[in-house]
C-alpha positions in Angstrom: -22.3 25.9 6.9 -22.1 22.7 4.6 -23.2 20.5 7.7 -26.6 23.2 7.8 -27.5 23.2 4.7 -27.2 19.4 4.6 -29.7 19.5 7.4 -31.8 21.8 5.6 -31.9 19.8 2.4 -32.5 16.6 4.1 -35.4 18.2 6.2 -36.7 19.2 2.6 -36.4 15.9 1.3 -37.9 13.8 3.8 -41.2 16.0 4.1 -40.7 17.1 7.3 -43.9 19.4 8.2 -43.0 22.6 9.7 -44.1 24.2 13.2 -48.0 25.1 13.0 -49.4 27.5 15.0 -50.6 25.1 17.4 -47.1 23.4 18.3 -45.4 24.1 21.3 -42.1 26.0 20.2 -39.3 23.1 20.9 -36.8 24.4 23.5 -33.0 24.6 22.9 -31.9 21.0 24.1 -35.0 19.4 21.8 -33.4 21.7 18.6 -30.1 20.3 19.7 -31.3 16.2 19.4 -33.3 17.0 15.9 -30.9 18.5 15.1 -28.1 15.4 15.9 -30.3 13.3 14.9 -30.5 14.7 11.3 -26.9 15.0 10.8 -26.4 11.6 11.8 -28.8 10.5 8.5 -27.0 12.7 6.7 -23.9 11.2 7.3 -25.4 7.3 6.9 -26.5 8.6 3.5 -23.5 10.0 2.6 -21.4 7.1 3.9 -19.6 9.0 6.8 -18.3 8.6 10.0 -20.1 5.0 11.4 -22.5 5.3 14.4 -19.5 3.3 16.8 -16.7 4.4 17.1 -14.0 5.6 14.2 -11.5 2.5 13.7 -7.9 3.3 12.8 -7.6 1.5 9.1 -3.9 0.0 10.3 -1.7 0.9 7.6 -4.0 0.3 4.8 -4.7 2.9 1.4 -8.0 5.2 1.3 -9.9 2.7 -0.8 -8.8 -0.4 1.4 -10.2 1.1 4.5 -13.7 1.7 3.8 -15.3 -0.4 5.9 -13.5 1.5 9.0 -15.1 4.4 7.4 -18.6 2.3 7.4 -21.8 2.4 9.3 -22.2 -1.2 10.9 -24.2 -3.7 9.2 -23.5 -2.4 5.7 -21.6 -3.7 3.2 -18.6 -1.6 1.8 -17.2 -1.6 -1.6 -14.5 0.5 -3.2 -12.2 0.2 -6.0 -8.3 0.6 -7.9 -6.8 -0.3 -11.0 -3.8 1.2 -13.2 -3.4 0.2 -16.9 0.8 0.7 -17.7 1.6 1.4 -21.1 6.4 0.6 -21.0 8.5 1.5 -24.2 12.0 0.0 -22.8 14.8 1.1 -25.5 16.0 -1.5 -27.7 19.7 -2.0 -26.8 21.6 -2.0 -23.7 23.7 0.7 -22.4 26.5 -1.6 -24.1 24.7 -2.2 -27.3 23.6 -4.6 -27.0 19.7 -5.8 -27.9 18.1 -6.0 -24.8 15.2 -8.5 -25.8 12.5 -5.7 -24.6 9.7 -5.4 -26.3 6.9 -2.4 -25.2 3.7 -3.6 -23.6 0.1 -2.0 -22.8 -1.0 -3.6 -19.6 -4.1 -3.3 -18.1 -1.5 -4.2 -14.7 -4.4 -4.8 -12.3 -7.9 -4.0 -11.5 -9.0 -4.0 -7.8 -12.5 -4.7 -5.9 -12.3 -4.0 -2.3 -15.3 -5.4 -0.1 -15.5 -5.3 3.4 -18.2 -5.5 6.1 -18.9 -4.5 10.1 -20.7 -7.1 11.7 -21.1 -4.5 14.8 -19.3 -1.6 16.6 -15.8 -4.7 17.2 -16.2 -7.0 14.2 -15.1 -6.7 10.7 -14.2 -8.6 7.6 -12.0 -6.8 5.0 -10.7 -8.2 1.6 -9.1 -7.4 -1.8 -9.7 -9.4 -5.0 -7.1 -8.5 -8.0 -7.7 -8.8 -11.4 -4.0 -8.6 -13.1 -3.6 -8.7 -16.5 -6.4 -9.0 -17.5 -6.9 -12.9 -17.2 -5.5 -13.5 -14.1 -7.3 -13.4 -10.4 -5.8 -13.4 -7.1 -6.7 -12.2 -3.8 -4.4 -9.7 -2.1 -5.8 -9.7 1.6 -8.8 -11.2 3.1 -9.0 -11.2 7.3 -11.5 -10.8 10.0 -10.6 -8.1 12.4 -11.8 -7.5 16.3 -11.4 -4.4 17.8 -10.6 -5.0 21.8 -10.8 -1.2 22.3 -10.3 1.8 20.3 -6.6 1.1 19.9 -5.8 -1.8 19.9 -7.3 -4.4 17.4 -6.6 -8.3 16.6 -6.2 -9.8 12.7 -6.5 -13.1 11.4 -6.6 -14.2 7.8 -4.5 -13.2 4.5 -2.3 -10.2 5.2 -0.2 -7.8 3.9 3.1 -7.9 5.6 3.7 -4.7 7.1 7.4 -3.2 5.8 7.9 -0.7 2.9 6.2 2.5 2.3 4.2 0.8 -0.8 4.1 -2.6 0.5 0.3 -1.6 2.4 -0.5 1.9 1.0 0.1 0.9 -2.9 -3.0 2.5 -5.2 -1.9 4.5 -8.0 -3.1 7.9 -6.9 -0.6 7.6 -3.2 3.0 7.3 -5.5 4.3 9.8 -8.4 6.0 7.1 -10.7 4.0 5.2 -13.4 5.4 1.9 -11.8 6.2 1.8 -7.8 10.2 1.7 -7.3 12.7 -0.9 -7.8 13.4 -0.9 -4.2 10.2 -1.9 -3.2 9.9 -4.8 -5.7 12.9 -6.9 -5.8 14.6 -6.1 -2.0 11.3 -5.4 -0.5 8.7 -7.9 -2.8 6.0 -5.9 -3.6 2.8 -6.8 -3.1 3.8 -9.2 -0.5 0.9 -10.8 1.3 0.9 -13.9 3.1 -1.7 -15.8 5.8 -1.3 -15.2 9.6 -2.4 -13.8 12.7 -1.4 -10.7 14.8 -2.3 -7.3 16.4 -2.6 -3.3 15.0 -2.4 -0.9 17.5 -2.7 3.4 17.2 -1.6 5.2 20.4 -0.6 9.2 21.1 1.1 9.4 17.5 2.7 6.0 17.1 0.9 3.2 15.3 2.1 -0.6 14.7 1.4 -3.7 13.1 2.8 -7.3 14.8 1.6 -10.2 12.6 2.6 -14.3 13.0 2.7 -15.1 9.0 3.9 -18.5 6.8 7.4 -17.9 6.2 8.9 -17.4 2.2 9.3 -20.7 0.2 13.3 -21.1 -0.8 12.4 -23.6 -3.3 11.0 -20.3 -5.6 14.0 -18.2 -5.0 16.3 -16.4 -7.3 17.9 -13.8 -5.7 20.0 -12.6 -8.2 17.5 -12.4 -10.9 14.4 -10.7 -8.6 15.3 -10.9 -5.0 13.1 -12.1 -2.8 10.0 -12.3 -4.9 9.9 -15.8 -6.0 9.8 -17.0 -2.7 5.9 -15.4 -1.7 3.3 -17.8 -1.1 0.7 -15.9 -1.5 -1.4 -17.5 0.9 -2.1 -20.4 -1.8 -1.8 -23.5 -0.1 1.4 -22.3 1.2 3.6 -24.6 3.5 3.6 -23.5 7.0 6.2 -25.8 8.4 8.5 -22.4 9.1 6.7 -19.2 10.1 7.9 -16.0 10.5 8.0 -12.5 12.4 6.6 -9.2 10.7 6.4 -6.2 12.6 6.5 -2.3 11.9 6.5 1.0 13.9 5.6 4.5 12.8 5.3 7.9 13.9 3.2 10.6 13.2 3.4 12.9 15.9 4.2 16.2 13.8 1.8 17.2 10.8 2.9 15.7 7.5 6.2 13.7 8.9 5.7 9.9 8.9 8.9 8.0 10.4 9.1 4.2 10.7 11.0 0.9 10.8 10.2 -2.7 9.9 11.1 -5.9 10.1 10.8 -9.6 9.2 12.6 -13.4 10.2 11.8 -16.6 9.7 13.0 -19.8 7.9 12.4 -20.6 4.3 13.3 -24.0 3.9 9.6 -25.5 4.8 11.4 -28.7 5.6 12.0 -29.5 1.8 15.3 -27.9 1.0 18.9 -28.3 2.0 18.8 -25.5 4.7 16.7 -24.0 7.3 17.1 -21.0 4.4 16.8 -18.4 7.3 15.7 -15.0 6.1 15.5 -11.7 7.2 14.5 -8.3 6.1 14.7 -4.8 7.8 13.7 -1.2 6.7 13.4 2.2 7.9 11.5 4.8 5.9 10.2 8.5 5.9 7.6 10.8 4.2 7.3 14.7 4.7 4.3 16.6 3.7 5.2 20.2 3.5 2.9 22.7 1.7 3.6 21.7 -2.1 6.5 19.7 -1.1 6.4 16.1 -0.6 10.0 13.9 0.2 9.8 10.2 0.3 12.6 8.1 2.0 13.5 4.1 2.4 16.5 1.3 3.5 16.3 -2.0 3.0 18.3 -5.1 3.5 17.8 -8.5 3.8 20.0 -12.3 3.8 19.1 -15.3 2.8 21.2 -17.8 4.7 23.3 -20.6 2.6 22.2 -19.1 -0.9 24.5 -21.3 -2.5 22.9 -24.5 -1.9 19.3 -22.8 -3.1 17.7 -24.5 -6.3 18.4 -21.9 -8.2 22.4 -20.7 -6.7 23.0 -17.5 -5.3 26.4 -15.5 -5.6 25.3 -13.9 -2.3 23.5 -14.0 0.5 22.8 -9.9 1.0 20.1 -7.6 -0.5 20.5 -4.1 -0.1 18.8 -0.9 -1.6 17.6 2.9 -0.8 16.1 5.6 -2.3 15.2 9.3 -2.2 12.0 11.0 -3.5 11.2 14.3 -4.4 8.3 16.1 -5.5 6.4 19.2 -5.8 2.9 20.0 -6.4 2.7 23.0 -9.0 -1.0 23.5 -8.5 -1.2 23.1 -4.6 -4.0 25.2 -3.1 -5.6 26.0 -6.2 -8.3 23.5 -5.9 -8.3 19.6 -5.9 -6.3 18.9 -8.5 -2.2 18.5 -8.8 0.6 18.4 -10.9 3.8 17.2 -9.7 6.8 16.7 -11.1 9.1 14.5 -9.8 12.3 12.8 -9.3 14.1 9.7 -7.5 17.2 8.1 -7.3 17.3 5.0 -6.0 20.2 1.9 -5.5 20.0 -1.9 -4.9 22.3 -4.7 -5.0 20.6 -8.3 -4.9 24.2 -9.7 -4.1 26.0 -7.2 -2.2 28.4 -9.4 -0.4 29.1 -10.9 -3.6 32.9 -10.3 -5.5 32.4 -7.4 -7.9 29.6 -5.0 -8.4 26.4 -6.0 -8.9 24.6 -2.7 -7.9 21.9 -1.1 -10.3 21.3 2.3 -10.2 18.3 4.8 -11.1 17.0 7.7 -11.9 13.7 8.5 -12.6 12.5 12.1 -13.4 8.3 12.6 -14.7 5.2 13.7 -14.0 1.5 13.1 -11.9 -1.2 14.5 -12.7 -4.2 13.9 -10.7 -7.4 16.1 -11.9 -9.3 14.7 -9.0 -7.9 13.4 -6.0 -9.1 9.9 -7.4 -7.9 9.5 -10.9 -4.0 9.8 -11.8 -1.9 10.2 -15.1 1.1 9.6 -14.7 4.1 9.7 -17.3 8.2 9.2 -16.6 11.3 7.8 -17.6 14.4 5.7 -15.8 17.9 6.2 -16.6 19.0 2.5 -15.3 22.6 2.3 -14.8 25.4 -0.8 -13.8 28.8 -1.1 -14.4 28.0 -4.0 -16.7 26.0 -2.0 -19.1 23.5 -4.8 -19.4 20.1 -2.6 -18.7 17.8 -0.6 -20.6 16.2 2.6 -20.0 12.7 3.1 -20.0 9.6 5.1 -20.5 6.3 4.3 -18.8 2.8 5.7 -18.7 -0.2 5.2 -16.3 -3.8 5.5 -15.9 -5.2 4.5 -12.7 -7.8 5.5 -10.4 -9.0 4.8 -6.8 -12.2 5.8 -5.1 
């Protein structure tokens, strides 16, 4: 009915003259191509399905892959941003003053743009603005599609491991900021230059990419785990390259099931070690009616931490966490409210003497009014058997369209 009375509207609008009296009454197969052929302008001027054929977006977030959306020849655009407003408490769980003081960040704002040379050929890239004076650009790469499951990428990536890692705007993740997990064991947003193949087949997709390895010279493990050592695709040494691959599932509605994995050397010939590095996951989403369950592992080594600029007490990373939410407003129109939980673990020097783990629990709320915008509110309960971290409250504003 909606696909009609398009039809009908854009009949009206382009000033299509009706039948006279003298015109030969258009048999069934002529209705048919008007007809086609009017719903395929009203899908170029609503920016639908391309006139090729439908690409799979390989991993990436709804506003990331419109140009796989696009009609070729036409440039896409789309757009994300969150602005974070933290209130960490004062004192440790000891006591102590923790040094926090509360911020209002506008985190990062996001332009997408992204163009189809033809039915094979596309460019796709992401230029952050982070706050608020600083500009990066998250992924940039020319893709060839060799058929319609199988595609080649070359240019800036994002490495493919994580849950948020690839699928990261605001309105895809309940918490006001993404979880710990995912940001010191797994370095979100982790993006580096390379080369490599995304393939969709009977359920399964996958993403194989040859990428500059991690720079040990940046690393700190104990402090933020792996994320000192991203490149970033600035100018970054190449001497040792790495691995990244991931596999998921889809094959039941609304159950996503996958593992990834990354190795390569860090030293880039500059250090006192190869510095070899290596990080694996497994994770798992369920979509069920209101419900929604998020899953993830993680662990990684650094080889010979101790001779690293800045010492390691280990050589291990480890972390999980489980996710829980539930949409109070689900099937009563577009928007949702979800409350939601997650407790999650990591250790950035888990074969270290002692324990070093952090734990937390996060319990808030989401609120999406449209399906683009988010408000999101929560507070972590951080926990280690030093009592040297501080709780927090956080609050978020973001969009994505």
């Amino acid at each position: 009915m909606l696909r009609m009375s398009l039809i009908l509207i854009t009949v009206v609008a382009t000033g299509a003259a009706p039948l006279s009296a003298q015109d030969p009454a258009p048999d069934a197969a002529e209705l048919a191509r008007r007809l086609e052929l009017l719903a395929a302008e009203v899908q170029e001027l609503r920016g639908g399905a391309p006139a090729g054929p439908a690409l799979d977006s390989g991993g990436l977030g709804p506003a990331a892959s419109t140009v796989y959306r696009a009609s070729p020849g036409r440039l896409s655009w789309a757009s994300y941003g969150e602005v974070t407003y933290k209130r960490p408490d004062a004192t440790t769980d000891g006591g102590t003053p923790s040094g926090l003081g509360d911020s209002w960040d506008l985190h990062r704002a996001v332009l997408y743009l992204g163009y189809r040379f033809d039915e094979r050929w596309l460019f796709n890239a992401e230029i952050e603005f982070e706050h608020g004076d600083e500009v990066g650009i998250e992924f940039a790469y020319l893709e060839a599609r060799l058929n319609d499951a199988v595609g080649v990428r070359a240019g800036h990536l994002l490495t493919p491991l994580g849950l948020v890692n690839e699928i990261h705007e605001p309105t895809t993740f309940y918490s006001a900021q993404r979880p710990l997990v995912e940001t010191f064991v797994i370095p979100s947003t982790w993006h580096e230059n390379g080369v490599g193949v995304v393939a969709d087949w009977r359920g399964f997709s996958g993403r194989a990419y040859v990428m500059n390895g991690f720079d040990a010279s940046g690393f700190d493990l104990s402090k933020d785990g792996l994320r000192g050592g991203r490149q970033g695709g600035s100018k970054a040494s190449a001497e040792d390259l790495a691995l990244a691959a991931r596999l998921d599932w889809e094959g039941i509605p609304g159950l996503l099931l996958g593992v990834g994995a990354f190795s390569g050397d860090s030293g880039q010939n500059a250090g006192a070690s190869d510095f070899a590095t290596s990080l694996m996951e497994a994770h798992a989403q369920w979509q069920w009616r209101a419900l929604r369950l998020r899953g993830l592992w993680a662990q990684g080594s650094v080889d010979d931490a101790a001779l690293l600029a800045t010492p390691a007490p280990g050589e291990d990373l480890e972390g999980w966490y489980l996710e829980a939410g539930w949409d109070l407003l689900a099937g009563a129109g577009a928007q949702a409210l979800t409350p939601f939980l997650r407790w999650e673990e990591f250790d950035l020097s888990a074969d270290a003497p002692g324990d070093s783990g952090v734990r937390a629990l996060s319990l808030g709320i989401s609120w999406q009014p449209t399906p683009q915008i988010v408000f999101k509110a929560d507070y972590t309960d951080l926990r280690n058997d030093a009592d040297s971290v501080a709780d927090t409250f956080a609050f978020t504003a973001g969009w994505a369209f």
